[in-house]
Structure formats: C-alpha cells, structure tokens
N, C-alpha and C positions, 0 to 999 in steps of 0.2 A: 616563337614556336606556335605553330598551328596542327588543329587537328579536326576531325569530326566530334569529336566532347566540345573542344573551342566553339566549335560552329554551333552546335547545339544547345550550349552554354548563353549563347548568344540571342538564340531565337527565347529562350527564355526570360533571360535579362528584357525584351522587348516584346512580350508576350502580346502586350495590348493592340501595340502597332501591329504585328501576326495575325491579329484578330480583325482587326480596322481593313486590312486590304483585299479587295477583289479580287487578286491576283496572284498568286506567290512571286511570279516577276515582279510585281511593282516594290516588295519588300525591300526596306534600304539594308542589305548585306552587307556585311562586313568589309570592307571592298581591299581592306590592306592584307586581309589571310586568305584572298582569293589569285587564283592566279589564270583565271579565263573566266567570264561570265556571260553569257549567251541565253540568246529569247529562241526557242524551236529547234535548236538542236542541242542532240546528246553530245558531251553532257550540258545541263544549262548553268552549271558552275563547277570549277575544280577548286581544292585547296591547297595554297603551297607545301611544296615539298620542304622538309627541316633537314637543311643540307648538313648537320651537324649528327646525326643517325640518333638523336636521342631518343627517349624511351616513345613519342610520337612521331612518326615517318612524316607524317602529310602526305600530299596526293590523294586525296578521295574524291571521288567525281559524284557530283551530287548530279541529279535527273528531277527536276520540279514537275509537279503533276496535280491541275489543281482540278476539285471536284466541287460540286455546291449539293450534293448527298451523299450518301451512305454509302453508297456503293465505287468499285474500284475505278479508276479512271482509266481510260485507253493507253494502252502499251504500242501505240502503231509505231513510232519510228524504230524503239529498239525492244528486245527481248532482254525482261529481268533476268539479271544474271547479280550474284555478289560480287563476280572479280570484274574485269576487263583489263585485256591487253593492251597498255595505250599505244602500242605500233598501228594496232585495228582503229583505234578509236581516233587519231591523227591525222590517217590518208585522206588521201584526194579533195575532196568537198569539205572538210574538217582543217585542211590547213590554215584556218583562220585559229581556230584553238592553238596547234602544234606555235601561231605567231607570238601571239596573248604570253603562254603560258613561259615559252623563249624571254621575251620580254620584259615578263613578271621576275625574273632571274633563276627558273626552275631548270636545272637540268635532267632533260625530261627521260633521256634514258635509264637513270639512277634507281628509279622505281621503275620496272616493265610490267608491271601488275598491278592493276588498282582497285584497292573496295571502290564498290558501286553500294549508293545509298538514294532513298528515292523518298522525298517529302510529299507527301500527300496532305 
C-alpha cells in the first residue's frame, strides 16, 4: 500500500541524502511505490494506485521543482492545480507515462482524478 504520507514518510526516513542532492531528480525514490517516474515532464513521478480501495487510493502525481532560493520556482510546463484529470494528463506526448504507469500494473482508469502535489 502506497500513498503520499508513504512518500513523504520516505523523504524523511532519508532526509540527509534530500539534503546531499543538487537535484530532486537525482533523489533515489522509492522506485517499488511509483508507477511512472520522468525527468521534465508533468508529472515527474506518480504513485501507485491500492487496487484494493483501502483507506489510501494512491495515484498522486508528484511535479518536482527544484530552487537554490527562497523564492517560488517556475511553473512553465504546467498550472498548479490540486486535482488533475489523468485522461488530460496521459494524451498525446504523455503516452510514455499512460505506458510506465500500465506496466507498473495501475489500472489507470480506476482513479480519473488525481491529487497533484509539488516538492519544492
């Protein structure tokens, strides 16, 4: 069972390494409670779906966004939203996700709505 607490759980259990990386891509994720992970596009990780409807759905589409100040970092490819529609979020240029996430064993219509969360 996966969730965004799991994932967040996670980033803390490994705080140091969090801290160590230039990057938030280079971060070693979780990679078994992910089910698409991507460098420049939205989103740059999803989490699996809990095909089992318990009290955590999964599917959260995380968006990394990494800043070296204080200030917000660019929003250019997508507009902050808390949900998204994964029908929107899967078309065209994005069928590499729609592959990943298939593959990962997510059946992607199950959830049509997904929190969006964005690490900074």
């Amino acid at each position: 069972m996966y969730s965004i607490y799991h994932f967040f759980k996670h980033l803390v259990a490994h705080k140091s390494t969090l801290q160590a990386v230039e990057k938030l891509g280079g971060f070693p994720f979780a990679a078994e409670m992910l089910s698409c992970q991507n460098d420049g596009v939205f989103p740059d990780l999803a989490i699996k779906i809990n095909s089992d409807k318990s009290l955590f759905t999964g599917g959260e589409l995380i968006e990394l966004k990494d800043s070296v100040s204080y200030t917000v970092s660019s929003f250019n490819s997508t507009i902050p939203t808390g949900t998204k529609e994964i029908n929107k979020v899967i078309k065209g240029e994005n069928s590499t996700i729609k592959r990943q996430m298939e593959e990962a064993g997510d059946v992607i219509d199950s959830l049509p709505s997904r929190d969006v969360f964005y690490l900074i």
